[in-house]
C-alpha positions as CSV (number, residue, x, y, z in Angstrom):
1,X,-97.8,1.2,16.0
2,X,-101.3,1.3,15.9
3,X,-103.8,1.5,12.6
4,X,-102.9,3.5,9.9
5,X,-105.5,6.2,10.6
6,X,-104.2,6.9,13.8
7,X,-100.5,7.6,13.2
8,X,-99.3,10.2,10.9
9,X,-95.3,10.5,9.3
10,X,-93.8,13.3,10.8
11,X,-90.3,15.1,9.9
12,X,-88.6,17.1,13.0
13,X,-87.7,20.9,11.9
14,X,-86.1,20.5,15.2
15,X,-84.3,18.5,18.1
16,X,-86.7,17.2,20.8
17,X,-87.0,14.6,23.7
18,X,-89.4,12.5,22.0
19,X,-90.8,9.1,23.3
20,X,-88.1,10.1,26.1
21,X,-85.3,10.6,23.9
22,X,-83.3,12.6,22.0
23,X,-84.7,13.5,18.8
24,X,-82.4,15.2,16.2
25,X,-83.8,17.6,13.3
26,X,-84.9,15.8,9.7
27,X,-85.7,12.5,11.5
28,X,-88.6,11.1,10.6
29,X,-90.7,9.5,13.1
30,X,-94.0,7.5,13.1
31,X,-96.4,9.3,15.9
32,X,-99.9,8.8,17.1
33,X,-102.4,11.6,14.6
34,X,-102.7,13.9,18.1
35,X,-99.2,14.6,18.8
36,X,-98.3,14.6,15.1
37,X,-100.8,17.5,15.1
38,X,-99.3,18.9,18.6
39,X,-96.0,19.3,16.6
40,X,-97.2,20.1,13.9
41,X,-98.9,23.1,15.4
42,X,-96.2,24.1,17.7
43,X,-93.9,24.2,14.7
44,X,-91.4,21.5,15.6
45,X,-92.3,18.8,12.9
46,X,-93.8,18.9,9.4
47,X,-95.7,16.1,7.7
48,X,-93.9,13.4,5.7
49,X,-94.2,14.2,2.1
50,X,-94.9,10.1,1.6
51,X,-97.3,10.3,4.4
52,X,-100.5,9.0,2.8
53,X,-102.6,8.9,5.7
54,X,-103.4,13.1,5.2
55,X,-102.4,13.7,1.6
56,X,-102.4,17.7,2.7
57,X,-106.0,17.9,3.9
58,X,-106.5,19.9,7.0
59,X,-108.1,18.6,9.4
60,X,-109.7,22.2,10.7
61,X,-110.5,25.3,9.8
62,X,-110.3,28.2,11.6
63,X,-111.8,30.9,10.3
64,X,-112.7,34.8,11.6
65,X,-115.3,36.7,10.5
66,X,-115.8,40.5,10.9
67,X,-118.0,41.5,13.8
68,X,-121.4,43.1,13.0
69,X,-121.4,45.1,15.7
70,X,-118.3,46.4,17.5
71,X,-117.6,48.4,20.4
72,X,-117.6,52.4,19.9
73,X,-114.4,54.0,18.4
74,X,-112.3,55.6,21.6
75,X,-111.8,59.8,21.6
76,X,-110.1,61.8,24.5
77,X,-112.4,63.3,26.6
78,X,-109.7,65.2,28.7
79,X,-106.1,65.5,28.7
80,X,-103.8,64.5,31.2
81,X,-103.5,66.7,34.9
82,X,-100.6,68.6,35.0
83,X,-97.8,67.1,37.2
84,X,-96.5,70.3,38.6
85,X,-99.4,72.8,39.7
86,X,-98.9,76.2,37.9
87,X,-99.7,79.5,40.2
């Protein structure tokens, strides 16, 4: 394939069409770094444990932090209309 930096070891958790064919689950495949990570993400493959081009680093980070501000809490203002009007 192409230079080591831009292929990645990958090991199916599942059967897929892959390079337009069948794939079956525990292969282990040699992918360009994107879809390794498309796979990866999508939960269909996990790196290769001899894959030394990403010994376990992550390539991002996703992180959430806690609003500052946030919209006000909700209350009931009024309840509902009845459905059936009551002489």
């Amino acid at each position: 394939m192409a230079d080591e930096k831009s292929t990645r070891r990958i090991q199916l958790t599942r059967s897929i069409i892959l390079g337009g064919e069948h794939a079956e689950e525990g292969e282990v495949h040699e992918v360009h770094a994107s879809l390794a990570h498309h796979l990866i993400g999508e939960g269909s493959a996990v790196p290769e444990e001899d894959d030394e081009t990403d010994p376990g680093k992550a390539t991002a980070v996703n992180r959430m932090q806690q609003a500052s501000n946030s919209d006000p809490k909700t209350r009931r203002v009024a309840g509902a209309k009845p459905a059936v009007k009551q002489e």
